[in-house]
C-alpha positions in Angstrom: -48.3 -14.1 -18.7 -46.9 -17.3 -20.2 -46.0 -17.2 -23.7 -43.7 -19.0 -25.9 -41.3 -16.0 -27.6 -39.9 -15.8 -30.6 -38.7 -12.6 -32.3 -42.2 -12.4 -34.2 -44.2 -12.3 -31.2 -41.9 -9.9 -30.1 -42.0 -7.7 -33.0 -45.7 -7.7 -33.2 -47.3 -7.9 -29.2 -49.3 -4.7 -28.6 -49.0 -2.3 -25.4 -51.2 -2.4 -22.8 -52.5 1.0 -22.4 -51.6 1.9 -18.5 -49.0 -1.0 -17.6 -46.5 -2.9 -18.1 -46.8 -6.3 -19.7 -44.4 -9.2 -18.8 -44.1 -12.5 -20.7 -42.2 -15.1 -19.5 -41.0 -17.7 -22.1 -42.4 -21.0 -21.6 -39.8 -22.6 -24.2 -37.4 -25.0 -22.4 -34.5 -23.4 -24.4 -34.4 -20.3 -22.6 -33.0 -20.2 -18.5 -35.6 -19.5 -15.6 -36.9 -16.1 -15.4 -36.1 -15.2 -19.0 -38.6 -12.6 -20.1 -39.8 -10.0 -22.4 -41.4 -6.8 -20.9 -43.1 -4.4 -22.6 -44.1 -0.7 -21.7 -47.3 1.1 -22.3 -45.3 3.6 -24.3 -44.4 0.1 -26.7 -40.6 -0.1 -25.4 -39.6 -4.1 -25.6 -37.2 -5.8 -23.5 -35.4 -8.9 -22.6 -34.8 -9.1 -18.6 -34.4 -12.0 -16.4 -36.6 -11.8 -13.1 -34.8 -13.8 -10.0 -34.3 -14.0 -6.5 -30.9 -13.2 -4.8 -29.9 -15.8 -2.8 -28.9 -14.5 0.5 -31.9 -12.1 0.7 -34.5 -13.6 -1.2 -35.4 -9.9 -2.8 -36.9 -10.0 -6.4 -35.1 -8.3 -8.9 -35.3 -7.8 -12.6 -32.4 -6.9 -14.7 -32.5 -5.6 -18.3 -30.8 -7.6 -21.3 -31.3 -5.0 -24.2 -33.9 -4.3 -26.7 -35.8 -6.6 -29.0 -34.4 -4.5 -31.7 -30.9 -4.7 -31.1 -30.8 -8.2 -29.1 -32.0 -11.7 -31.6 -34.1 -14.0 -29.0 -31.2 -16.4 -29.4 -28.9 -13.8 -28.0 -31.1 -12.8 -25.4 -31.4 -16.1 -24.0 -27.6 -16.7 -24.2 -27.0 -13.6 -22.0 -30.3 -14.6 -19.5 -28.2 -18.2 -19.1 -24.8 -16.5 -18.3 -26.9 -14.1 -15.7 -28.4 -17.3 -14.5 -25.3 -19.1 -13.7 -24.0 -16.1 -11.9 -27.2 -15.7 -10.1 -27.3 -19.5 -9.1 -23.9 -18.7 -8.2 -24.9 -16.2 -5.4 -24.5 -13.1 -7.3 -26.7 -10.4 -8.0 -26.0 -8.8 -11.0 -28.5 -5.7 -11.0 -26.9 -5.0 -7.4 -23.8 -5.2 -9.4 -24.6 -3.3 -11.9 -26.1 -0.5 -9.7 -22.8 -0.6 -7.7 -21.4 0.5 -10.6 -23.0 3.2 -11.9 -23.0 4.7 -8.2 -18.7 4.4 -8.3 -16.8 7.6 -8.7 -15.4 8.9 -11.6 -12.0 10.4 -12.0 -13.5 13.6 -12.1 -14.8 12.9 -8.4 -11.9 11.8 -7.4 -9.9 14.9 -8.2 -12.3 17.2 -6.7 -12.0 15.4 -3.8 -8.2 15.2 -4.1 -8.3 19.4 -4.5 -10.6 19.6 -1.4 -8.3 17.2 1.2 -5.0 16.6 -0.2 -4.0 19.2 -2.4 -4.4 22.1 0.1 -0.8 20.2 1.9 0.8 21.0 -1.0 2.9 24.4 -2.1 0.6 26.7 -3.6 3.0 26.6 -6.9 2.3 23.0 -6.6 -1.3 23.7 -6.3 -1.0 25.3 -9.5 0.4 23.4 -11.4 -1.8 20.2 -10.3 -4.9 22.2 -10.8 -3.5 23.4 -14.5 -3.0 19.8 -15.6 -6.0 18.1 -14.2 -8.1 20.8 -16.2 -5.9 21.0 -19.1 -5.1 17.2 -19.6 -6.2 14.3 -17.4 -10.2 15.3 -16.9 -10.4 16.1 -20.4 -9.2 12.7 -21.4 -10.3 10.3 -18.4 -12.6 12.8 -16.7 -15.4 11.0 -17.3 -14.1 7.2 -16.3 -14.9 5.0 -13.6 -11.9 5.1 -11.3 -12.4 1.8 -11.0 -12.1 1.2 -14.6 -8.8 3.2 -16.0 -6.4 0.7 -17.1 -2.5 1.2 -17.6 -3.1 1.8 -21.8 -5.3 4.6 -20.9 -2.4 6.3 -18.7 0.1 5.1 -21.5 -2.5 6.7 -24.4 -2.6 10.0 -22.3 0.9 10.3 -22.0 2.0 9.4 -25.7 -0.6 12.0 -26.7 1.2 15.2 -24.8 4.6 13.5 -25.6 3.6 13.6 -29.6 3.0 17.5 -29.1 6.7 17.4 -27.9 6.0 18.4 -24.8 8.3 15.7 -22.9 8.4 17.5 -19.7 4.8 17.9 -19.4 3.6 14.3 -20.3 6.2 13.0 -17.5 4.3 15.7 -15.2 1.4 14.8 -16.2 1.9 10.7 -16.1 3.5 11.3 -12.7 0.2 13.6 -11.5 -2.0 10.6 -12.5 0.6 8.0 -10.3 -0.2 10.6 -7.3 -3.9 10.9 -8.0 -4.8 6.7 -8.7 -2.1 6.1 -5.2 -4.9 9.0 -3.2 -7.4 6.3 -4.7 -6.0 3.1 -3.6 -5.4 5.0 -0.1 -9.4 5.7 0.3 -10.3 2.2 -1.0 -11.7 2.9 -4.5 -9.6 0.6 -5.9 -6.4 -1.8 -5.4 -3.9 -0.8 -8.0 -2.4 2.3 -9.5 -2.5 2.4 -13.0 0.1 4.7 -13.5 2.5 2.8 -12.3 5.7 1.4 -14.0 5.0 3.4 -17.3 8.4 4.6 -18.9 8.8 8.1 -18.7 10.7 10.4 -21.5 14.0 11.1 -21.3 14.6 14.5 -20.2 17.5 16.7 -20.5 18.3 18.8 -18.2 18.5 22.4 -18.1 21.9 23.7 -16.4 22.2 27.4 -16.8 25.0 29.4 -14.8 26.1 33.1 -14.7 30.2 33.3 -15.0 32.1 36.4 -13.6 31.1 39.0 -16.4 27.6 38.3 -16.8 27.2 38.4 -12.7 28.3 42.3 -13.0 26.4 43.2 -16.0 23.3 41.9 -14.3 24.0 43.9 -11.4 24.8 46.7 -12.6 21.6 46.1 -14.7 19.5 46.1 -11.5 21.0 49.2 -10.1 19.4 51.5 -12.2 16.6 49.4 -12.6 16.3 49.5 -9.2 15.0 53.6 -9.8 11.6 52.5 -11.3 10.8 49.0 -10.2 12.2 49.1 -7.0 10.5 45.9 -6.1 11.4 43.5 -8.6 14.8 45.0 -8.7 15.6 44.1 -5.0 13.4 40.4 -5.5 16.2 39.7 -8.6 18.7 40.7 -6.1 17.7 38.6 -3.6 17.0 35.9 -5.8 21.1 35.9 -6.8 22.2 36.7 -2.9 20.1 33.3 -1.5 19.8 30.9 -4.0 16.3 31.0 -2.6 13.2 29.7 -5.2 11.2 32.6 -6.6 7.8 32.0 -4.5 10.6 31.6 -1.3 11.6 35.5 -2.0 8.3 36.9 -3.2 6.7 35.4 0.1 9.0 36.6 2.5 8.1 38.3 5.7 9.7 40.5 8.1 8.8 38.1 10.7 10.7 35.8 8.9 13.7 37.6 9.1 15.9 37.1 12.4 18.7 39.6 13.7 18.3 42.1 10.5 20.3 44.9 12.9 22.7 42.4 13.6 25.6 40.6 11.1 24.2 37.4 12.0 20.7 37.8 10.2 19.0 34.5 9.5 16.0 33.7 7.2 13.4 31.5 8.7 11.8 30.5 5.7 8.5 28.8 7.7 7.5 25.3 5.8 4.3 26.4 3.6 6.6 28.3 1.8 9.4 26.0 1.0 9.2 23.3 -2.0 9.9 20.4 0.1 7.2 21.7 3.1 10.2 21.6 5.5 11.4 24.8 7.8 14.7 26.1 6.1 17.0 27.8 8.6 19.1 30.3 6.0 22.1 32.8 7.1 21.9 35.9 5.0 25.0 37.6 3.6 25.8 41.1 4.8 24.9 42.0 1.0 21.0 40.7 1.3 21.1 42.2 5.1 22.2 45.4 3.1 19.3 45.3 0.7 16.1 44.1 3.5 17.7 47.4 5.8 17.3 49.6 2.8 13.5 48.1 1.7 12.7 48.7 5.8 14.2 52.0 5.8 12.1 52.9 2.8 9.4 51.2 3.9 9.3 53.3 6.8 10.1 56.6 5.2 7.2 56.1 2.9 9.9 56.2 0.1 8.4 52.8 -1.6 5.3 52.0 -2.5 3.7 51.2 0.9 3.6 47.9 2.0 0.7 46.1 3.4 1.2 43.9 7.0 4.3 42.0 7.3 5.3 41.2 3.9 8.5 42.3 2.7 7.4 42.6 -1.2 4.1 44.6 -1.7 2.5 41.3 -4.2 2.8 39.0 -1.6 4.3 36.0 -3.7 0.3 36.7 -6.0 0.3 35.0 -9.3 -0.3 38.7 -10.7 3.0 39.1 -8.7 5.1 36.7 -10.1 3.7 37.2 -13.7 5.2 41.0 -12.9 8.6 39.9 -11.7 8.6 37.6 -15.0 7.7 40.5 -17.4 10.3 42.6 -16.0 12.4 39.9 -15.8 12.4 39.9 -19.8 13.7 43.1 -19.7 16.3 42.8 -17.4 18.3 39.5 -18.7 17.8 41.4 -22.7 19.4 44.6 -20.8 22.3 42.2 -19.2 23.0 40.6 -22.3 21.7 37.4 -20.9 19.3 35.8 -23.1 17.8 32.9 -22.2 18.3 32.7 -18.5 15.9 32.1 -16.6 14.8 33.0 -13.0 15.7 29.6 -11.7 19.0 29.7 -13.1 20.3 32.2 -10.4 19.8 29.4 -7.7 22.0 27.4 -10.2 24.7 30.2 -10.0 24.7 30.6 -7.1 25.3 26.8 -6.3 28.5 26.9 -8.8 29.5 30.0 -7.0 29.6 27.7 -3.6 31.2 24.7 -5.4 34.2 27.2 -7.2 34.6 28.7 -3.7 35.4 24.8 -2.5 32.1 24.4 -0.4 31.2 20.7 -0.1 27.7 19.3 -1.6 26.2 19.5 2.1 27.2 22.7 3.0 25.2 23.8 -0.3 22.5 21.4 0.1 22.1 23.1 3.3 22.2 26.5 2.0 19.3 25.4 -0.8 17.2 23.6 1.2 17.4 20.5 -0.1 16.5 17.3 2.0 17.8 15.1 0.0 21.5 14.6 -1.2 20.4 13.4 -4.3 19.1 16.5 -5.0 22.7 18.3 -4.4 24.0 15.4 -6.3 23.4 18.0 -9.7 26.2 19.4 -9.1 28.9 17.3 -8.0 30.1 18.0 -12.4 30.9 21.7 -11.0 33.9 20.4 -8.8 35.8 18.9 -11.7 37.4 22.1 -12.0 38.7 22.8 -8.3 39.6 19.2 -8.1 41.3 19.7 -11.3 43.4 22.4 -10.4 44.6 20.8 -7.1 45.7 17.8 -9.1 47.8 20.4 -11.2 49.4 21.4 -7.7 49.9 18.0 -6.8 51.9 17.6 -9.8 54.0 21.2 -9.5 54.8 19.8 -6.5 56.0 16.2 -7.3 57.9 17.0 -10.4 59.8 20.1 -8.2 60.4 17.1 -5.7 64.4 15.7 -5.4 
């Protein structure tokens, strides 16, 4: 039908009981195809009928409602999707397109289901931790297509105001990894996270000097009678320098030449941070202490261990929430409050640097594949070099 609108007619046309009614304004104001349609359950709209050009399909896409759209609107909006449609476009097909497109929250599922399983499982984590606790919560529900650089900045000025510096850079950086996955299977051409200014972040440098080394082990020495476990994983932890989930995960297989006094550590790549094979000697110290767990093991004087591993929680989350607890304990015992875990590897480092080691004989010994990793603790030599400079000097003022 052919009808001149106006908002009147609109307001007062009638349904027709069993179909849809379409009229098509006749007034030379309004573009081609510029319509009202209205329901048999009285709904009123203003669409535009056309053709696309290539395919010569009909199509009819909605404006808005009579109620919320004035005719003079409508037919401002039906000329804009007129040019475009003269243009070649098709903007149903358009906006079709873009209701099918993913949402963040499909793109991380699909991120946990191919590209997160490469990662360490600490790593899996943590990425699973923050995509729950922060970025679906607050961009779950976006278009991936559509998150722009203020919504990454928003997200990450949000967790910083809850002074949690650390996590917002983890966070931002997550985001940077998840919108690059994106770009990679084509669902769209930039990353948004990119180039945003991270906190500043101070970091933690914690390490054990001569007395506090003894008090801890004494500490784990009687310990060691009713946790034997976490006892010999703190050991361990000091003897290596190895990361927490490195220790906990360790399996006999692992563990070359343990009857010899050249035992090596194989530490296999889905256990190490950087997914790289680590190739560690062991002291005669840590030999001393995987003979003694193997001896045990085999005397049934332990609690029994199950297949190959060397630690009866197998590197388990319930496992290394245990070794935590106790951990609690055993630093308030030693008289070291505050340290962490980690902080052994750091001791262990500034034992290597006092002992005149060079940063890639320790960066060996840590597993780290990058020299700027090492780099940390290049401040630990000031001392040594110090002290040689001292003997430099003995030597020139004793000099005739």
């Amino acid at each position: 039908m052919r009808e001149k609108l106006s908002d009147r007619l609109a307001a007062s046309v009638a349904p027709t009981l069993g179909k849809i009614a379409r009229y098509f304004d006749q007034d030379r104001r309004s573009p081609r195809g510029f319509l009202l349609r209205v329901t048999p359950a009285g709904a009123k709209v203003w669409a535009v009928r056309y053709r696309v050009k290539d395919s010569y399909r009909e199509r009819e896409i909605t404006i808005g409602d009579v109620s919320a759209w004035p005719i003079t609107d409508a037919r401002k909006r039906a000329a804009e999707l007129r040019r475009e449609i003269d243009s070649g476009g098709d903007p149903l097909g358009d906006r079709e397109a873009k209701r099918g497109a993913p949402t963040v929250a499909e793109l991380a599922r699909r991120f946990c289901e191919e590209a997160l399983p490469s990662r360490a499982p600490r790593t899996q984590h943590e990425y699973k931790a923050m995509l729950e606790g922060w970025i679906l919560p607050a961009i779950g529900r976006r278009k991936v297509a559509e998150v722009a650089r203020t919504d990454v900045e928003r997200l990450h000025a949000k967790i910083t105001a809850e002074g949690k510096f650390r996590r917002a850079n983890s966070v931002k950086s997550l985001v940077s990894i998840l919108f690059a996955q994106a770009v990679v299977w084509r669902m769209r051409e930039d990353n948004p996270a990119t180039g945003i200014k991270a906190n500043r972040e101070r970091g933690r440098e914690r390490y054990l000097n001569d007395g506090e080394i003894a008090r801890l082990r004494g500490v784990l020495t009687g310990w060691r009678e009713k946790r034997p476990d976490n006892s010999d994983a703190v050991t361990l932890l000091l003897l290596t320098g190895a990361r927490r989930a490195e220790v906990l995960g360790m399996k006999w297989s692992q563990i070359e030449g343990l009857d010899t006094d050249k035992a090596i550590w194989n530490k296999p790549a889905d256990l190490t941070k950087d997914r790289r094979k680590h190739r560690l000697p062991l002291s005669q110290d840590a030999v001393a202490v995987l003979r003694r767990r193997q001896a045990e093991r085999d005397a049934d004087k332990i609690v029994r261990l199950s297949g190959d591993n060397v630690f009866r929680g197998a590197g388990t989350r319930a496992h290394a929430s245990s070794l935590e607890r106790d951990w609690l304990q055993i630093r308030c015992a030693a008289g070291l409050d505050g340290v962490r875990l980690h902080d052994l590897r750091h001791s262990f480092a500034s034992i290597l640097v006092s002992a005149g080691l060079s940063l890639p004989v320790i960066g060996g010994l840590l597993g780290h594949s990058k020299a700027a990793t090492t780099q940390r603790y290049a401040h630990l030599f000031d001392q040594p070099l110090r002290e040689a400079t001292e003997i430099a000097a003995r030597r020139l003022r004793g000099a005739k």
